[in-house]
C-alpha positions in Angstrom: 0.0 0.0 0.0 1.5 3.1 -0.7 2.6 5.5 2.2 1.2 9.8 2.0 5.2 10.2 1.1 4.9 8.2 -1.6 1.6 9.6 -3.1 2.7 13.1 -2.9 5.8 12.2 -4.6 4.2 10.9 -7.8 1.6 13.4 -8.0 3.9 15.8 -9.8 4.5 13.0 -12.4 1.6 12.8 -13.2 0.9 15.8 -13.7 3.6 16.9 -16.1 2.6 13.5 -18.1 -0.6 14.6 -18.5 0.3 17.8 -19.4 2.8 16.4 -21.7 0.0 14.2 -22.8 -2.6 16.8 -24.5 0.1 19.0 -25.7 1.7 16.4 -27.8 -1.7 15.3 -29.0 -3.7 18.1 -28.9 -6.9 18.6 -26.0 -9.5 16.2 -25.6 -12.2 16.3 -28.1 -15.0 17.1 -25.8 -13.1 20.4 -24.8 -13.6 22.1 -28.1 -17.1 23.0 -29.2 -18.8 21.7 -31.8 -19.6 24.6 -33.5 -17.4 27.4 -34.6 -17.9 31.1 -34.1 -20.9 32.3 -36.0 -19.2 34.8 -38.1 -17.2 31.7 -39.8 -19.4 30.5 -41.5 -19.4 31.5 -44.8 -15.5 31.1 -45.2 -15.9 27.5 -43.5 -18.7 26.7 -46.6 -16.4 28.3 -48.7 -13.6 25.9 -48.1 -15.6 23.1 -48.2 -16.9 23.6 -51.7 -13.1 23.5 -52.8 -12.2 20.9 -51.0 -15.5 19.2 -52.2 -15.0 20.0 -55.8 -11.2 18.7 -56.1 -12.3 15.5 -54.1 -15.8 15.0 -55.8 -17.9 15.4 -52.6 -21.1 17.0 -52.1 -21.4 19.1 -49.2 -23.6 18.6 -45.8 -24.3 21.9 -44.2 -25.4 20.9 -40.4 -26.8 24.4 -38.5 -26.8 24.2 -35.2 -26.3 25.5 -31.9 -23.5 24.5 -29.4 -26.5 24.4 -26.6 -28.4 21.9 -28.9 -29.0 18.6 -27.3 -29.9 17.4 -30.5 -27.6 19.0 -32.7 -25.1 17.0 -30.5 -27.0 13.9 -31.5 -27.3 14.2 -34.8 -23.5 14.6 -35.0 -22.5 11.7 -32.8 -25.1 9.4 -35.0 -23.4 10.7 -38.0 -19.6 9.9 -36.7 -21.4 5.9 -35.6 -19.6 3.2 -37.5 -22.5 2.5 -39.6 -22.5 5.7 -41.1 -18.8 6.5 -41.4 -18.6 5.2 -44.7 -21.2 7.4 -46.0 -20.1 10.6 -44.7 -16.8 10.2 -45.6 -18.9 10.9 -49.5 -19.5 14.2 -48.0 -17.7 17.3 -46.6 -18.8 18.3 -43.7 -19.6 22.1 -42.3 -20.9 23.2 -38.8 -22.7 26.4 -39.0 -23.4 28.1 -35.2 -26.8 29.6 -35.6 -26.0 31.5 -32.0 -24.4 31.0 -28.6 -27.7 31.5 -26.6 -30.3 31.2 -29.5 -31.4 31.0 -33.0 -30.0 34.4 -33.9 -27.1 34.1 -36.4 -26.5 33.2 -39.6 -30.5 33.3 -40.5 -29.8 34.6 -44.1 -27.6 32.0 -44.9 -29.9 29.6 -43.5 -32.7 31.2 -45.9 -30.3 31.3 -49.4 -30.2 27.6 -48.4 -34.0 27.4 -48.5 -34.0 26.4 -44.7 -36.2 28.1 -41.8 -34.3 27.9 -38.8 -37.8 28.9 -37.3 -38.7 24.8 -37.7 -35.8 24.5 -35.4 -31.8 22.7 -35.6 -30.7 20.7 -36.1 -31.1 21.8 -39.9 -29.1 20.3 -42.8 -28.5 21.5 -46.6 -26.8 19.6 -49.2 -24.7 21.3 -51.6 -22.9 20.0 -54.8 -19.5 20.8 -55.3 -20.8 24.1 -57.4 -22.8 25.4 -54.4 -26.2 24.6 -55.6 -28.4 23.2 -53.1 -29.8 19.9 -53.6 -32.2 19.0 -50.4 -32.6 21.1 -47.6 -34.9 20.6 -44.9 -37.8 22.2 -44.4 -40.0 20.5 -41.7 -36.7 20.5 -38.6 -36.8 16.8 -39.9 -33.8 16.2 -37.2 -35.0 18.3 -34.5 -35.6 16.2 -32.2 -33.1 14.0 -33.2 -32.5 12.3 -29.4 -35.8 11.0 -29.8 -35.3 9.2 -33.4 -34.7 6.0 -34.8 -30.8 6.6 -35.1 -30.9 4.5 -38.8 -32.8 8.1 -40.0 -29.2 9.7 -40.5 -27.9 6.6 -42.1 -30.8 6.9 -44.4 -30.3 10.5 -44.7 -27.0 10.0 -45.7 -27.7 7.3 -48.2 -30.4 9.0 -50.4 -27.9 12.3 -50.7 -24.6 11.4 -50.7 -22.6 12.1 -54.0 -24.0 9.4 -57.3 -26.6 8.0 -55.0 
């Protein structure tokens, strides 16, 4: 059994190792938000349609919310195994709709054809050329922790890229 001497002795070490730890490999995951600043947004899509268009991807535009429960939800269902595959068809762009409501990036939400008034989670698809190809208009995955998880995998099916 170790003795107080030796406890406080090893504390240190572990310490620096953890330190150590996330600076070689970056923070945990759960310590960065999900969502980027609002004001972001348009340069995030931005780069995604390049990257889409030299790699033959369609877009998915996700608006969301930080705060949203579901919007959280919808991204950890898209990141399960069974879907993987088919998102990997897609590049993939989180658009913060506001840190304390549904109160940013509304026009870009509307040029998508999406009323953020249905709720978020929200999604638009986008070809490579920036021409929308679904978006939702009914918050489809709004309540998302209450679905059938296999919804997204169907989601994904029906609009990825030659599908």
């Amino acid at each position: 059994m170790p003795n107080l001497f030796t406890m406080r002795a090893t504390a240190p070490l572990v310490s620096v190792l953890a330190g150590l730890t996330i600076a070689l490999l970056g923070p945990p995951s759960w310590a960065e938000p999900l969502y980027p600043n609002p004001s972001s947004a348009r340069s995030d899509i931005d780069s995604a349609l390049a990257q889409a268009a030299s790699s033959h991807k369609r877009v998915l535009v996700e608006f969301g919310a930080n705060w949203c429960g579901d919007c959280k939800a919808l991204d950890a269902n898209f990141h399960k195994p069974e879907n993987a595959a088919l998102l990997s068809r897609f590049v993939l762009v989180h658009v913060n709709v506001g840190e304390h409501g549904i109160d940013h990036n509304l026009d870009l939400a509307q040029s998508y054809g999406i009323p953020l008034d249905k709720g978020v989670p929200a999604l638009a698809v986008l070809d490579a050329d920036g021409r929308v190809v679904f978006s939702q208009k009914n918050g489809e995955f709004e309540a998302m922790s209450r679905m059938d998880p296999r919804s997204v995998n169907a989601f994904l099916a029906r609009w990825k890229p030659g599908g």
